[in-house]
C-alpha positions in Angstrom: 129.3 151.7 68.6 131.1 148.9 69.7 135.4 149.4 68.6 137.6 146.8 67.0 139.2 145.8 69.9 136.1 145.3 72.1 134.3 143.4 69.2 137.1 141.2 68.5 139.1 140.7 72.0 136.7 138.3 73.8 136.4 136.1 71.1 140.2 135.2 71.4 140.1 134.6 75.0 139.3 131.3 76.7 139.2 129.5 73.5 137.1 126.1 75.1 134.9 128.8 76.6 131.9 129.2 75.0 131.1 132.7 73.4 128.2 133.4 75.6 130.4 133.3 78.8 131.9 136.5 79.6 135.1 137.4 78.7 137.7 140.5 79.9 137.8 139.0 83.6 133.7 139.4 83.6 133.0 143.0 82.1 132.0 141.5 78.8 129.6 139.8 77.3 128.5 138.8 73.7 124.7 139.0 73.5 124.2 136.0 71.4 121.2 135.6 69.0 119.4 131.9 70.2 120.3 130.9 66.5 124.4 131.3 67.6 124.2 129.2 70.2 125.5 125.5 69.3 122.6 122.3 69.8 124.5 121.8 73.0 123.8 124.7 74.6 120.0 126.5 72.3 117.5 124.9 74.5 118.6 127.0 77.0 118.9 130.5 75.6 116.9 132.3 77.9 118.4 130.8 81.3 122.0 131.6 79.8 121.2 135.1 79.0 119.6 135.4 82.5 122.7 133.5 84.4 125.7 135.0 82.5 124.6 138.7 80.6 123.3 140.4 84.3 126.5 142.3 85.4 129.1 142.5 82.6 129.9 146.3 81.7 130.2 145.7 78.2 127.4 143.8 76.0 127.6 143.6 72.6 124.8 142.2 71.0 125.1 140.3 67.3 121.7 140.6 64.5 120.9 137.1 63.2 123.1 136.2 60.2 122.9 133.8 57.4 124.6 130.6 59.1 127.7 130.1 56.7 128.7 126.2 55.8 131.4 125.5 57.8 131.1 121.4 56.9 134.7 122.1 55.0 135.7 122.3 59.0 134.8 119.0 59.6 138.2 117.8 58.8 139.2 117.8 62.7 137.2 118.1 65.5 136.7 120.9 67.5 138.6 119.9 70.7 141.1 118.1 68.2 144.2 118.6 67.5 144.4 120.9 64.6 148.4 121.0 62.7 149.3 123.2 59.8 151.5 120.6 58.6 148.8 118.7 57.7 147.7 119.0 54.0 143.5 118.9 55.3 143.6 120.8 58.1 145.4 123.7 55.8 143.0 123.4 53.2 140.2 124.2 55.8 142.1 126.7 57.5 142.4 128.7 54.3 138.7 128.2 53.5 137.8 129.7 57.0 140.4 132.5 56.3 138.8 133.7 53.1 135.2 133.4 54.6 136.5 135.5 57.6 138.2 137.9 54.4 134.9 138.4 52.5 133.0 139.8 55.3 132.4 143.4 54.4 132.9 145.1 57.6 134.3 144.3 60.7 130.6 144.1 62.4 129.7 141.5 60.2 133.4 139.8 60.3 132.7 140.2 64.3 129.4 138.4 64.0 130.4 135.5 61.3 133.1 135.0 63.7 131.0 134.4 67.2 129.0 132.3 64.9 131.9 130.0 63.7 134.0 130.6 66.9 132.2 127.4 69.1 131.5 125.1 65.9 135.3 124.4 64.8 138.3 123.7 65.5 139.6 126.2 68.9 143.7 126.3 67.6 141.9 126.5 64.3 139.7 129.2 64.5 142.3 131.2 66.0 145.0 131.3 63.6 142.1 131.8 60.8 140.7 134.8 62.3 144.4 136.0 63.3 145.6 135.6 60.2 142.0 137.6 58.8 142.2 140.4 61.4 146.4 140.9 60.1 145.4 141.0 56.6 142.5 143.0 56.1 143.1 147.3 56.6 139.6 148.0 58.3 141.0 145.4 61.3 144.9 146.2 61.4 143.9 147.7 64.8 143.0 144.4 66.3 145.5 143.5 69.4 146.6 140.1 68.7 147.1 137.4 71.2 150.1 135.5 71.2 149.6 131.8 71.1 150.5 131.9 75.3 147.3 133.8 76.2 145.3 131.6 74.2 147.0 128.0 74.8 149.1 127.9 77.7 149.0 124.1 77.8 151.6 124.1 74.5 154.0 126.2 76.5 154.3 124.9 80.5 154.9 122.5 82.6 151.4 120.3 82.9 152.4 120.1 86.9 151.6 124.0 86.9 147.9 123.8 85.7 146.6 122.0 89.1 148.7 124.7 91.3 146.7 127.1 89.3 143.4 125.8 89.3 143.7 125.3 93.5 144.5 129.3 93.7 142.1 130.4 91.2 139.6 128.5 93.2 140.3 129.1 96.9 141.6 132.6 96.8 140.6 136.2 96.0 142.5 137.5 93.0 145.0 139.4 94.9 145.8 136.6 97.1 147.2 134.6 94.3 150.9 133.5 94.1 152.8 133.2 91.1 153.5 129.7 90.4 157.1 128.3 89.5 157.5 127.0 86.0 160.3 124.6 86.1 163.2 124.9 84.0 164.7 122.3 82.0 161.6 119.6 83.3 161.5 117.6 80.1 165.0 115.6 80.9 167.2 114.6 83.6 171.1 115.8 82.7 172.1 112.8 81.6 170.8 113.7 78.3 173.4 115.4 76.5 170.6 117.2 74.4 169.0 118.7 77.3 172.0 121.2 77.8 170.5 123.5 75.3 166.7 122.8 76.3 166.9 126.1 77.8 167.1 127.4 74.3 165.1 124.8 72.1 162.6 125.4 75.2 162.1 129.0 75.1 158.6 130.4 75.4 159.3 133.3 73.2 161.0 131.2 70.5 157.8 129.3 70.0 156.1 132.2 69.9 158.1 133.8 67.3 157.6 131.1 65.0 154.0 130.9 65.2 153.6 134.6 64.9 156.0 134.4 62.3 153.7 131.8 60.3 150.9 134.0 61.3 152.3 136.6 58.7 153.5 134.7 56.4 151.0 131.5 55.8 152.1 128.6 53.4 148.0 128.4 52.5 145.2 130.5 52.0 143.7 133.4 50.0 146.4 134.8 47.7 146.3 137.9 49.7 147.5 136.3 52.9 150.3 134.1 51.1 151.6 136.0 48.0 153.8 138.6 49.3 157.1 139.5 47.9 159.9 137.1 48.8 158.6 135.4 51.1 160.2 132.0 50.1 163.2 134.0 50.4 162.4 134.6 53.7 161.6 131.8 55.0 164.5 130.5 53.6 166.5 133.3 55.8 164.6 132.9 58.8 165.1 129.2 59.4 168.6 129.3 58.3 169.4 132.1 60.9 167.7 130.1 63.3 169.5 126.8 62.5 173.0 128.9 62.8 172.2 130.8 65.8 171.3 127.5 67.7 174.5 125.5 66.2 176.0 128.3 67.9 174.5 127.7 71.4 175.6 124.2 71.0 179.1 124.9 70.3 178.9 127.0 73.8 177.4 123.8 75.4 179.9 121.8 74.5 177.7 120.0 71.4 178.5 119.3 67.9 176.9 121.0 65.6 173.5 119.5 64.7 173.3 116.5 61.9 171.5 117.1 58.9 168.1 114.6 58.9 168.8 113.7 55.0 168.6 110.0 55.1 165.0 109.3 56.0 165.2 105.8 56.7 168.1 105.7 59.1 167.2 105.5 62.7 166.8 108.8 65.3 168.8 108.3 68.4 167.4 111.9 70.0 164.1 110.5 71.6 162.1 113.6 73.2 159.7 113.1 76.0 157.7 117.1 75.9 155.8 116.9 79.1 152.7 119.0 77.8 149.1 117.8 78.2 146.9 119.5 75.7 143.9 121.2 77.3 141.2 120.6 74.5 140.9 116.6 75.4 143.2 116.2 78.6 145.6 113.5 76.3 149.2 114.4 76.6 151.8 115.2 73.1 153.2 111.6 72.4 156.9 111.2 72.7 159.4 109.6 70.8 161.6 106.8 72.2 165.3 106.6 71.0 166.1 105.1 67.8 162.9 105.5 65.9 162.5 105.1 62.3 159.7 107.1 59.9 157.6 105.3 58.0 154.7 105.2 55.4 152.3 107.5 57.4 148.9 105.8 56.4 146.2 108.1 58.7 143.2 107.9 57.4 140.9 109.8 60.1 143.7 112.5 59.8 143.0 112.5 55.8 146.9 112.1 56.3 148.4 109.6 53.8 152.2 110.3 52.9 154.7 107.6 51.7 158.6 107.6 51.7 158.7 106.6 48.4 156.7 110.1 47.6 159.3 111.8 49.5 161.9 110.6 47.8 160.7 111.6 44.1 160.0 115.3 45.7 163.7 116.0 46.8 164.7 113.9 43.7 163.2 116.6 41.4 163.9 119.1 43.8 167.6 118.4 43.3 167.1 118.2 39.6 165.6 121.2 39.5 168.7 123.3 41.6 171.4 121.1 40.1 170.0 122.3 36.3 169.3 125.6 37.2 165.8 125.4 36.4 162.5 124.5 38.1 159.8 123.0 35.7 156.1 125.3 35.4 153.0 123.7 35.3 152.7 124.6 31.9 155.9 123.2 31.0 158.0 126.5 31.1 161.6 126.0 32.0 161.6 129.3 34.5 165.5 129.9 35.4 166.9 129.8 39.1 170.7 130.7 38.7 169.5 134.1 39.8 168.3 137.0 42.3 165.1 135.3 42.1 165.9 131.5 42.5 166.2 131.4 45.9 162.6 132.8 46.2 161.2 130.0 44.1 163.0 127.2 45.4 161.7 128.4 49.2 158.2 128.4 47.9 158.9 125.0 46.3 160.4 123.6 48.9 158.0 124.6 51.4 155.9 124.1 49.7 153.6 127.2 50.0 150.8 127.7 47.6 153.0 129.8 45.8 154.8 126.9 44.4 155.7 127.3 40.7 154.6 123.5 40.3 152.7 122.0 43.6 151.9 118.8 42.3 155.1 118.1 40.3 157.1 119.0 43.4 155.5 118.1 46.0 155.1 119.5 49.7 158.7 118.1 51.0 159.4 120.1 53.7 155.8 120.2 55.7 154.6 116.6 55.1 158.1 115.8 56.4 157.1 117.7 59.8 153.9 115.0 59.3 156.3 111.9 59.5 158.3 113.1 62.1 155.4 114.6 64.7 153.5 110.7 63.5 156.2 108.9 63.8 155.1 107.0 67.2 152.0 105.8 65.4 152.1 106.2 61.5 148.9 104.2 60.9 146.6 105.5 64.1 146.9 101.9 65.4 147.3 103.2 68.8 145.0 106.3 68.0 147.7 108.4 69.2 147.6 111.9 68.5 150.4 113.8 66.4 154.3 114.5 68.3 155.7 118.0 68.9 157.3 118.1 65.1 153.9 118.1 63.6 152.9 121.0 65.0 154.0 124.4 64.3 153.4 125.7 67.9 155.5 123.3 69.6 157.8 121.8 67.4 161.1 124.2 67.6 161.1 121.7 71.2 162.3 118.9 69.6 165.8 118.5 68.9 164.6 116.9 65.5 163.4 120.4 64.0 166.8 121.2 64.0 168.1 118.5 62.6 165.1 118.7 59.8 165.8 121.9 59.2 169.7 121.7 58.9 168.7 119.5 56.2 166.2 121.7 54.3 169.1 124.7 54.5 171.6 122.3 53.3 169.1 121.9 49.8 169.1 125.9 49.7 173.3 125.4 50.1 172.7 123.4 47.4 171.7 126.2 45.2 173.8 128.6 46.5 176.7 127.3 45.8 176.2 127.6 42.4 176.0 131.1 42.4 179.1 133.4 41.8 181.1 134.8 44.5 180.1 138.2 45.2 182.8 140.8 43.4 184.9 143.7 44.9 182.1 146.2 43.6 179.9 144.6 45.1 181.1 144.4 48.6 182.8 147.4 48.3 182.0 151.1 49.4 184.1 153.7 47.6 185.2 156.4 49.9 184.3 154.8 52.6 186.4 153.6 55.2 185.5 151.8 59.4 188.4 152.7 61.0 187.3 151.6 64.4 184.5 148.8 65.7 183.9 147.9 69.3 180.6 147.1 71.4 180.6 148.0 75.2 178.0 147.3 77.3 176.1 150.4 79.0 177.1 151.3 82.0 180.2 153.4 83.0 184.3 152.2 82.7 182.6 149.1 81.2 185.4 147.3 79.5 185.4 147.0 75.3 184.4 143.8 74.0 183.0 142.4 77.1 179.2 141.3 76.9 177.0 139.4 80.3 174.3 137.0 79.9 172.5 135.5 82.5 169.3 133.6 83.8 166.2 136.2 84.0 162.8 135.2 85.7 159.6 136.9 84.3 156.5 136.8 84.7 153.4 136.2 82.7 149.4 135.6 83.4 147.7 133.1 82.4 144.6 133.9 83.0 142.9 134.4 79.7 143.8 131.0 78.3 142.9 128.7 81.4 139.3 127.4 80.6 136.5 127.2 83.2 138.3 128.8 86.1 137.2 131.7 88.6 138.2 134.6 86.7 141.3 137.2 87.4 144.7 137.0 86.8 146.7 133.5 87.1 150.3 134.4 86.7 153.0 131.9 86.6 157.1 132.9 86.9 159.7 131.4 84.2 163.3 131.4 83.7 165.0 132.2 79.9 168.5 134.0 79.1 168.7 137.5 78.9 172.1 139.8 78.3 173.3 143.1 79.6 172.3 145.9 77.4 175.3 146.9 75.3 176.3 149.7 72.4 178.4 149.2 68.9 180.6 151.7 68.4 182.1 152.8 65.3 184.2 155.2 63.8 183.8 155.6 60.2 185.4 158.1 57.7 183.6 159.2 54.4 186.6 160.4 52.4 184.4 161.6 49.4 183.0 165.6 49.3 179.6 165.0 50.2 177.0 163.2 52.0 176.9 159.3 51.7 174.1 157.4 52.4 175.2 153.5 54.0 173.8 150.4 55.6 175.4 149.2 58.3 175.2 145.8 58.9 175.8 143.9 61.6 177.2 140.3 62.2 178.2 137.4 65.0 179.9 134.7 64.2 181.7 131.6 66.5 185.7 131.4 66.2 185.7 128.1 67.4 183.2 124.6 67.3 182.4 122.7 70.5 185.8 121.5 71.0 187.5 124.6 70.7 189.3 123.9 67.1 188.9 127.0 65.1 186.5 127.2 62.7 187.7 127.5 59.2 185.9 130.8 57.2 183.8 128.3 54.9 182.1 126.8 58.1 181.7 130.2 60.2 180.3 131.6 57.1 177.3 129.7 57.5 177.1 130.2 61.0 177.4 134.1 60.6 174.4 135.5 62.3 172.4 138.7 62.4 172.7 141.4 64.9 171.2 144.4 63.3 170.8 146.7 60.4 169.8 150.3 59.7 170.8 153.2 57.8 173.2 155.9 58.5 174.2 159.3 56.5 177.6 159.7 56.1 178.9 163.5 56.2 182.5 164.2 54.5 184.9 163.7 57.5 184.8 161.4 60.5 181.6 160.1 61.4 180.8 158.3 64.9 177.8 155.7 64.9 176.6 154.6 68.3 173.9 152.1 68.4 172.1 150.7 70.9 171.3 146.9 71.4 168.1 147.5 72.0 167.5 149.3 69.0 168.0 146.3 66.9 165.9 145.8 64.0 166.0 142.1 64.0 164.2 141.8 67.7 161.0 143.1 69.3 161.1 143.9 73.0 159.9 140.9 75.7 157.0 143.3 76.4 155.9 142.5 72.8 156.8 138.9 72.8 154.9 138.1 75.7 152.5 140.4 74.8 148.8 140.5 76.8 146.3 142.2 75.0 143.7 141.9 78.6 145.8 144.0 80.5 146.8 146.4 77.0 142.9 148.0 76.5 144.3 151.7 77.6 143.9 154.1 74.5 147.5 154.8 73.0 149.1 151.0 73.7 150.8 149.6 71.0 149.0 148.2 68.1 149.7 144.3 68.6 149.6 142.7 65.0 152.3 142.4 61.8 154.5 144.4 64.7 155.0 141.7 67.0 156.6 139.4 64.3 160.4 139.8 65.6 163.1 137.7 67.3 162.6 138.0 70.7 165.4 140.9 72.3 166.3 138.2 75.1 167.7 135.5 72.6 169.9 137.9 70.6 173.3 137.1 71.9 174.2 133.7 72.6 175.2 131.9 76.0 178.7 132.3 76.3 180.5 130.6 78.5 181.7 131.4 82.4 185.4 132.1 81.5 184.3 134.2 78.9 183.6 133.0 74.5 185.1 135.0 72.3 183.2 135.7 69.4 184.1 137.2 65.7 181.7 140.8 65.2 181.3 141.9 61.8 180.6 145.2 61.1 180.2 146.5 57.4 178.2 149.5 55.7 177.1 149.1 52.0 175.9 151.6 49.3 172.3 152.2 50.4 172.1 153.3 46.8 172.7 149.7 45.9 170.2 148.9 48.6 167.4 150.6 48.1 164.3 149.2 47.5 161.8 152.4 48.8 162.3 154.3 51.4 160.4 153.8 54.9 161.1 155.3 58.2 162.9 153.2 60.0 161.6 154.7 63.7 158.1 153.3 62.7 157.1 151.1 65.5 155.9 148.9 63.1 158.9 148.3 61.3 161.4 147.9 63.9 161.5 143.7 62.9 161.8 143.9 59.4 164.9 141.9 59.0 162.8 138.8 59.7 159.7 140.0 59.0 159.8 142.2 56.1 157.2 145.9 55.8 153.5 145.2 55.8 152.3 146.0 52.3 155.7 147.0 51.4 158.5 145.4 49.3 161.2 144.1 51.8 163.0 146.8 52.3 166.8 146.2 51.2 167.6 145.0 47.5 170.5 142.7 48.7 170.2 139.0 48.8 169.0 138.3 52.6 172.1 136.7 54.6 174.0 139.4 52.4 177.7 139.2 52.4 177.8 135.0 54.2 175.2 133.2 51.2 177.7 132.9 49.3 180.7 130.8 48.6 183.9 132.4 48.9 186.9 131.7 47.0 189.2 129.0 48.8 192.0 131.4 49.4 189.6 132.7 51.7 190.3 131.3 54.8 189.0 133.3 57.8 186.9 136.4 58.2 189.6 138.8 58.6 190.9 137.7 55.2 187.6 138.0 53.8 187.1 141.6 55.1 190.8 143.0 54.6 190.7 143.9 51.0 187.2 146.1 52.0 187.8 149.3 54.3 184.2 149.0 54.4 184.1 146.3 56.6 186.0 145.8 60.2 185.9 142.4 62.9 186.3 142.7 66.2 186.9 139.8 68.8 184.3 140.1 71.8 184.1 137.4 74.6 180.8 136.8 76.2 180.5 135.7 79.3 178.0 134.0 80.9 177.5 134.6 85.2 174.9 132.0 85.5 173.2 134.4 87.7 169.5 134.4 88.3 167.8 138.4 88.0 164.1 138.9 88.0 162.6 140.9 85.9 161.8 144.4 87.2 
């Protein structure tokens, strides 16, 4: 019998492919029924099983099925270019996922897939049948791709596909060199913006986002979208995101980024991306400086959105956060001045399917990703194809996600700020008491408070997601940021008679903006960023915590990030799914700077009796990315509000973190300069 991983693995390789060509470098081979087999390619059934099914190792053959309807799928092409953003190509996305759901086994999901897999949409059919495989249990052993393995075009330099195509072609497999991905190829210097490309750039941000999506849809079966706080999260997600990269500005010497809110004024960041898309050869159209949205009128897209539209969405939007309540669709006032309003405001905002009121509000945030990523050609005049914004694999590229999304975490500000300060009890840890915080990085006499970063070039292969090329690995080198590996160190004293139970939680935040004034506490509160957070048990006494960088459970390792499920078929290798939904370990400090930025860590420990929500094992390797990415088919695992002590306002006598953490001997700051050596270390 034929495992999960064999069934499934081929069928998310070589996406242009067709099924009936082998897959796994050769060794295997989906015996097709004639009846799989698209018009193109049935009369000649039995010379295709003759050329192709003679000396793969693996066949598995497929019984004739019941040929579902797929003309829902009809909505974009199958070499065209498929975008989550857009309202149509959802809808048919969540139809495929629930016909992928109802299969009853994974034989028959395995077969209904090959089926389907050469009559839609490639990008299409792949996040469906991702999203499928993570959901249902009999499949949660499925290795999932990442979105490299299966479209490399999104991700590298179009100048790198030709080198790879000449070696692939004119030399055995272990001839091949590694070609050079360029760094920072999309604009000269002279572009102020392209001083944090490296960051906005970065494979395994991309590839965080879109496994992050993966997890958490906005569309489909309610099984796939209606999990517990997830507009929360999303919410928390893009606003760390936003503050971690106005961070990397500030270390660049850039302002932080402007809030997109007026939608008619003009865009001076143009943004040329550079990447060709496989399916139909066409490159991602740019934008030119000084742009403007407009109506977007797309009728072959079934994409039709208006300004005006937009404006009566965020106009209820704000009505809705600025009276505390959000309007049901059957006319219930349902409150958001509490725990839960952030929750519903994410999903509205979104907008998700779990919107309290879809219609009434509107789908703001995505169909302004639609504007943007059409903003070259709003009425297909020039039957231009969509930007980077308007797609969700490419568009954290573009300078203007930031700036979108600044402005969509300056709505959720919005709300916020009407919420009360948090009190002494709850910040406050009786008995407890940090009397020392440092981080150091690992290696001996290493001085306190010092981290590295530094250029690191990996390597990756291609292979699997290169169409119609000789097969065997294609690997290409790229450069991305990495840091030293480093500890925190604290000394904490539980002054009570027995064992306490805390959180610690762990914090970064900039002392100063990109002109070296410091930031006052009500701006580096919202740039306050996440390091880590995890449990610790507290005996009477003095207690020393050590914990590892690389034990954070915010991040997932590079190996998981750039995952590659062909060279991961060994038995015992980690189960690639919900796990690899994590920020990737290489982005978790920022820059620096080469004389050395100094940086305020936070370090505080709460009542883990005041957050609990169930208890899990931590050490899972399954859980190790929950801060992002919450448990699968558990309630998020902490009862605080996420971003937990920094969403909220603080009083105005507040006016810098220390002051904010003095009054608490549960909490301590540290200064710790990072420097940057602008070094260049391969990976090992």
């Amino acid at each position: 019998m034929t495992d999960n991983n064999t069934l499934f693995r081929g069928l998310m390789q070589k996406p242009y492919e067709p099924t009936f060509v082998p897959k796994v470098d050769g060794k295997l081979y989906y015996d097709l029924p004639d009846a799989y087999l698209t018009d193109q390619y049935r009369p000649y059934g039995p010379s295709i099983q003759n050329r192709f099914g003679i000396n793969a190792e693996t066949r598995v053959p497929f019984p004739n099925i019941s040929p579902p309807d797929l003309s829902f799928a009809d909505v974009v092409s199958r070499r065209g270019v498929f975008s989550v953003f857009n309202a149509a190509h959802r809808r048919a996305a969540g139809q495929l996922i629930q016909l992928f759901l109802d299969q009853p086994n994974p034989t028959t999901l395995g077969a209904v897939a090959a089926y389907v897999r050469d009559r839609v949409n490639a990008p299409m059919f792949q996040y469906a049948l991702a999203i499928a495989l993570i959901h249902r249990d009999d499949t949660r052993d499925v290795e999932i791709p990442s979105f490299l393995e299966l479209f490399p075009d999104r991700f590298v330099d179009p100048a790198v596909f030709p080198q790879l195509r000449e070696e692939s072609n004119l030399l055995d497999r272990g001839s091949r060199r590694a070609i050079d991905i360029p760094s920072n190829y999309t604009a000269s210097d002279r572009v102020d913006e392209q001083r944090v490309a490296y960051w906005r750039e970065d494979i395994g941000l991309s590839l965080h986002h879109w496994h992050w999506h993966l997890v958490y849809p906005s569309t489909g079966p309610d099984r796939v979208v209606r999990k517990e706080r997830r507009g929360e999260l999303f919410y928390h997600m893009h606003q760390q995101t936003i503050a971690r990269y106005n961070i990397e500005r500030f270390a660049n010497g850039l302002a932080r980024t402007l809030s997109f809110s007026q939608l008619r004024e003009s865009i001076p960041e143009a943004y040329f991306p550079k990447i060709v898309r496989s399916s139909d050869g066409r490159a991602f159209s740019c934008r030119y400086p000084n742009q403007v949205m407009k109506d977007v009128n797309r009728v072959e897209d079934e994409s039709t959105i208006r300004l005006a539209d937009m404006d009566v969405s965020i106009k209820r939007i704000f009505e809705a956060i600025d009276n505390g309540y959000a309007q049901a669709t059957n006319g219930d006032r349902v409150p958001l001045d509490n725990e839960k309003g952030i929750d519903l405001i994410g999903d509205m905002l979104e907008a998700s399917t779990n919107s309290i009121n879809f219609n009434y509000y509107g789908d703001y945030h995505q169909n302004g990703h639609v504007m943007l990523g059409y903003i070259h050609d709003p009425d297909n005049s020039y039957l231009e194809g969509v930007g980077v914004m308007g797609d969700l694999t490419t568009t954290m590229r573009d300078p203007l996600f930031y700036r979108w999304h600044q402005h969509i975490d300056d709505i959720f500000v919005r709300h916020k700020q009407r919420l009360p300060a948090y009190t002494s009890s709850e910040l406050s840890f009786n008995d407890i008491t940090v009397d020392s915080f440092d981080v150091q990085l690992n290696k001996a006499n290493a001085p306190k408070n010092v981290l590295l970063t530094f250029w690191q070039r990996s390597q990756f292969d291609l292979g699997t997601g290169i169409d119609f090329v000789p097969e065997g690995n294609l690997f290409v080198t790229f450069t991305h940021i990495q840091h030293a590996p480093f500890s925190y160190r604290i000394q904490a004293t539980n002054n009570g008679g027995s064992m306490r139970r805390g959180t610690v939680r762990l914090f970064l935040g900039p002392k100063v903006n990109d002109r070296g004034q410091v930031l006052p506490f009500r701006d580096q509160r919202r740039h306050m960023v996440e390091l880590d957070k995890f449990t610790v048990n507290l005996r009477p006494g003095q207690n020393s915590i050590v914990r590892r960088s690389d034990e954070s459970n915010l991040t997932i390792p590079y190996e998981r990030t750039f995952r590659n499920i062909a060279a991961s078929s060994q038995p015992g290798m980690e189960v690639f799914q919900f796990c690899n939904c994590g920020w990737p370990s290489h982005m978790l400090l920022p820059k620096g700077s080469a004389s050395g930025l100094e940086y305020d860590f936070f370090v505080m420990i709460s009542n883990y009796n005041q957050d609990r929500v169930e208890e899990f094992n931590e050490n899972d390797n399954c859980n190790d990315a929950h801060m992002f990415c919450g448990l699968r088919d558990r309630r998020y695992p902490d009862a605080r509000s996420m971003g937990y002590p920094f969403d909220r306002f603080t009083p105005n006598s507040v006016g810098s973190l220390q002051e904010f953490a003095r009054p608490y001997r549960n909490m301590a700051t540290t200064p710790v300069s990072i420097r940057f050596t602008n070094t260049v270390i391969a990976r090992t």
